[in-house]
N, C-alpha and C positions, 0 to 999 in steps of 0.2 A: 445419587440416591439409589439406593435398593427398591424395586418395585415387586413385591411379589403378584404373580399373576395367579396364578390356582397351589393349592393345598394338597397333598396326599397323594397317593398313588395307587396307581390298579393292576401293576406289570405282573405284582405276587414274582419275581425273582427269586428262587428257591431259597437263595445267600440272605437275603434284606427281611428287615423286620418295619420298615416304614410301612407299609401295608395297613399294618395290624395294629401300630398305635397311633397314624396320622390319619387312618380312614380310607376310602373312596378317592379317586382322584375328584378335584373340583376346582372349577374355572370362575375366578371372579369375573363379572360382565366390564365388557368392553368398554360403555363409557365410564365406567367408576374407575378402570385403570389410564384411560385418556385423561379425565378433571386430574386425578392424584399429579397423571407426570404434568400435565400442564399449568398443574399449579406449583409445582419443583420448580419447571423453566419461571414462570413468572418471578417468585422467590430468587431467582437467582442459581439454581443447581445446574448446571449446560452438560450434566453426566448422567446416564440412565443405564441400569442392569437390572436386566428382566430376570424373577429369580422362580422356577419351579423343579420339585422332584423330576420332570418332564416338561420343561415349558413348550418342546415341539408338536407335544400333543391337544394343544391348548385347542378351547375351541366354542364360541357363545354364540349360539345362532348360526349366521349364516358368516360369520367371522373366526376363521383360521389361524390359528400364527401369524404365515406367512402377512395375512391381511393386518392386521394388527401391527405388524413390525412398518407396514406402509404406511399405516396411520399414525404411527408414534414418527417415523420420519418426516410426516406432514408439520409438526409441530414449533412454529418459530422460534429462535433463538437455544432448542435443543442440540448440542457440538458433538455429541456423541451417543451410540444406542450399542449396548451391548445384551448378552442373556446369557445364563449358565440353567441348569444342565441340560442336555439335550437324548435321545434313547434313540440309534438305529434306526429301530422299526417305525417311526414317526419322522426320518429326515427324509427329506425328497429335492427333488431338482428343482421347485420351483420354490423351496428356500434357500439352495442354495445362489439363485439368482436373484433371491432378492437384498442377500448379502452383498453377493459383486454389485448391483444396479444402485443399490442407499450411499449417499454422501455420506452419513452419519455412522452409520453399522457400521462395528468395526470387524474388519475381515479376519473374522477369527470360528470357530468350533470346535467347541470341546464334546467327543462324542466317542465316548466308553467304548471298546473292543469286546472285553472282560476277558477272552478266551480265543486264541486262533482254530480249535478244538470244533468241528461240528457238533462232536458228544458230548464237550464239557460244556456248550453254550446250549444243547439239550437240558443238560441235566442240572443247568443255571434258570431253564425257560425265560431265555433271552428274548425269542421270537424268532431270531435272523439266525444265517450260518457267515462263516467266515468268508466265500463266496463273494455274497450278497453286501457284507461290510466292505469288503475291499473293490467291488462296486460303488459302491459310495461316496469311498474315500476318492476314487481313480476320478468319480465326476467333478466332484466337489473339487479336486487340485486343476481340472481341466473347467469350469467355470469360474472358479474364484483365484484367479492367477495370483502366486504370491500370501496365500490369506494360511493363515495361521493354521494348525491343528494340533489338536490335544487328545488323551485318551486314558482310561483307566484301564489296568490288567492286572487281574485275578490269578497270581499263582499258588501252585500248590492246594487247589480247589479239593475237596474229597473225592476221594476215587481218578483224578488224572496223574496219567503215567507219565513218564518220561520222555515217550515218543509226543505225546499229548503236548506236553510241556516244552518242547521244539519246535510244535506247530506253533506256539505263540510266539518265541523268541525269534 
């Protein structure tokens, strides 16, 4: 089953138009996403994908992602937990530890680049620099041994050059 967990987005990404026709980002609350997948497992669905513009920035109360993903792995007869899409500036070490530590979560992230470019993920207003990404990435293969990674990239953006266009490749 597809779960959406929040709606819309707030990054304003120079590139995207989600912003502006999906709203605000917004988080449905935790237990109305808890009943939803536990009423899937009960039905019979043993497959979960958490689905947001940014599910890593999810967040209701005093409940985070990361906490949430705990909670959906609490869930009896649930075989697998997966999420798409996830934004840099919202991934952190203590999700990606809670990827390696879940039976269920599949060892995977998909988590957009857009740009190797300092200037072009400036002038994207990404948040992060390339740095900082490839920090991430470095923890994330040294945490999650083996687990998947995925990524989107932006070429030919307006205004990057060539040299620009090297740092990504």
């Amino acid at each position: 089953v597809y779960l959406v967990i929040s709606e819309g987005c707030s990054n304003f990404c120079s590139y995207c138009i989600v912003p502006y026709v999906r709203g605000p980002l917004r988080h449905r609350e935790c237990k109305n996403i808890l009943k939803e997948a536990g009423d899937a497992v009960a039905g019979g669905l043993t497959k979960i994908t958490l689905l947001g513009q940014n599910v890593n920035a999810y967040k209701d109360g005093n409940i985070n992602f990361t906490l949430l993903l705990q909670r959906l792995d609490e869930i009896d007869g649930l075989k697998q937990l997966s999420f798409f899409t996830s934004h840099p500036k919202d991934a952190n070490l203590d999700l990606f530890k809670a990827i390696r530590d879940s039976q269920k979560l599949v060892k995977s992230l998909h988590l957009p680049l857009q740009s190797g470019s300092d200037r072009i993920l400036r002038l994207m207003n990404r948040g992060y620099s390339a740095k900082e990404y490839l920090a991430l990435i470095d923890s994330y293969r040294k945490i999650v041994e083996g687990g998947l990674l995925t990524s989107d990239i932006i070429v030919g953006f307006p205004k990057e050059t060539e040299k620009e266009f090297k740092q990504t490749a």
